[in-house]
C-alpha positions as CSV (number, residue, x, y, z in Angstrom):
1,X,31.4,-60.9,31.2
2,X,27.7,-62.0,30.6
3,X,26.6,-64.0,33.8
4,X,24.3,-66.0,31.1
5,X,27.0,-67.9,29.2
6,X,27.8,-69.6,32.8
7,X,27.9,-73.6,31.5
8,X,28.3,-75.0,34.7
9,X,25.7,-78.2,35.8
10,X,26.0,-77.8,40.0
11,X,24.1,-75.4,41.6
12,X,27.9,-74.8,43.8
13,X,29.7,-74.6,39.9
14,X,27.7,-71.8,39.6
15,X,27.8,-69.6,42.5
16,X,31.4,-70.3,42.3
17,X,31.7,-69.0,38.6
18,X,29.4,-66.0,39.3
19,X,31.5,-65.1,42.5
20,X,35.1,-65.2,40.6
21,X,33.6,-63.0,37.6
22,X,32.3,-60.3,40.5
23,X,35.6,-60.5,42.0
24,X,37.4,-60.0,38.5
25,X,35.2,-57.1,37.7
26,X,35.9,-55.2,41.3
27,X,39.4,-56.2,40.8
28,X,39.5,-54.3,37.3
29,X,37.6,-51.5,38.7
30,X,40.0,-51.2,41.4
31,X,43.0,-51.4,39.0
32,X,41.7,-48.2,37.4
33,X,41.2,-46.5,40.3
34,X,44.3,-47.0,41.9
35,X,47.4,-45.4,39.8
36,X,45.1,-42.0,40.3
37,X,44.3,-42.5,43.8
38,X,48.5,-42.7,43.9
39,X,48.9,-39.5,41.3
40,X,46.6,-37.7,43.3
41,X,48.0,-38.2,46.4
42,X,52.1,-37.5,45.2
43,X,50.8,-34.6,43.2
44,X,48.9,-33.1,46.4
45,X,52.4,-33.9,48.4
46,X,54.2,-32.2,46.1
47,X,52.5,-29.1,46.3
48,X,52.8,-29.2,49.9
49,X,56.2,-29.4,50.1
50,X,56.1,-26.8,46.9
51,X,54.0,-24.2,48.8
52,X,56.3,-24.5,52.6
53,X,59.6,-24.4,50.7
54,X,57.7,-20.9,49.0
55,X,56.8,-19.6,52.0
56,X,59.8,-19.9,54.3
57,X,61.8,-18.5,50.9
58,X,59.4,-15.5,50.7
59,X,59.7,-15.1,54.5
60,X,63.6,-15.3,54.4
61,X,63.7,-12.9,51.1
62,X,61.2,-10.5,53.4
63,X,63.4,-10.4,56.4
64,X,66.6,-9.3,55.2
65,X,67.2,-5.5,55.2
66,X,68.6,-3.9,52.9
67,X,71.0,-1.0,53.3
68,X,71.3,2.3,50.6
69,X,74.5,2.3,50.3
70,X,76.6,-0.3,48.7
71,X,79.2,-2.6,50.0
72,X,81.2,-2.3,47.2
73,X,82.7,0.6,45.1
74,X,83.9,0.1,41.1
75,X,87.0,2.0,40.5
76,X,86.4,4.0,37.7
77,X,89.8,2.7,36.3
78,X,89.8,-1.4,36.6
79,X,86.4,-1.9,37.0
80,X,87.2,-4.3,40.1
81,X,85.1,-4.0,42.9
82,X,86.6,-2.7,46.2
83,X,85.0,-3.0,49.6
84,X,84.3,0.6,51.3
């Protein structure tokens, strides 16, 4: 990208040249930038959504109560479960 191999003659050539090779080189530069500026962003989304999902899980899980004695009995013969 060397500004010195420029061959143009005009004075406007030139400036012209230099000012498409700056915006090339941003342009690049930006290109590299972007995909993680996108990764970045879905991956922090993710974990968002991740981490609410988590906690209104935990605080459902949390908030049931649970009883000591069972709902179900096994008869001791066919082992099928019968409600108390």
């Amino acid at each position: 990208y060397g500004l010195n191999r420029i061959k143009a003659r005009l004075k406007n050539t030139s400036e012209t040249w230099i000012a498409s090779i700056f915006l090339v080189l941003n342009l690049v530069k930006l290109a590299g930038e972007v995909p993680y500026f996108i990764y970045s962003t879905c991956r922090d989304i993710v974990a968002k959504v991740f981490d609410s999902l988590y906690t209104i899980l935990l605080k459902f899980w949390l908030s049931k109560t649970y009883s000591a004695t069972p709902k179900y009995k096994i008869d001791g013969h066919s082992r099928q479960p019968k409600p108390v």
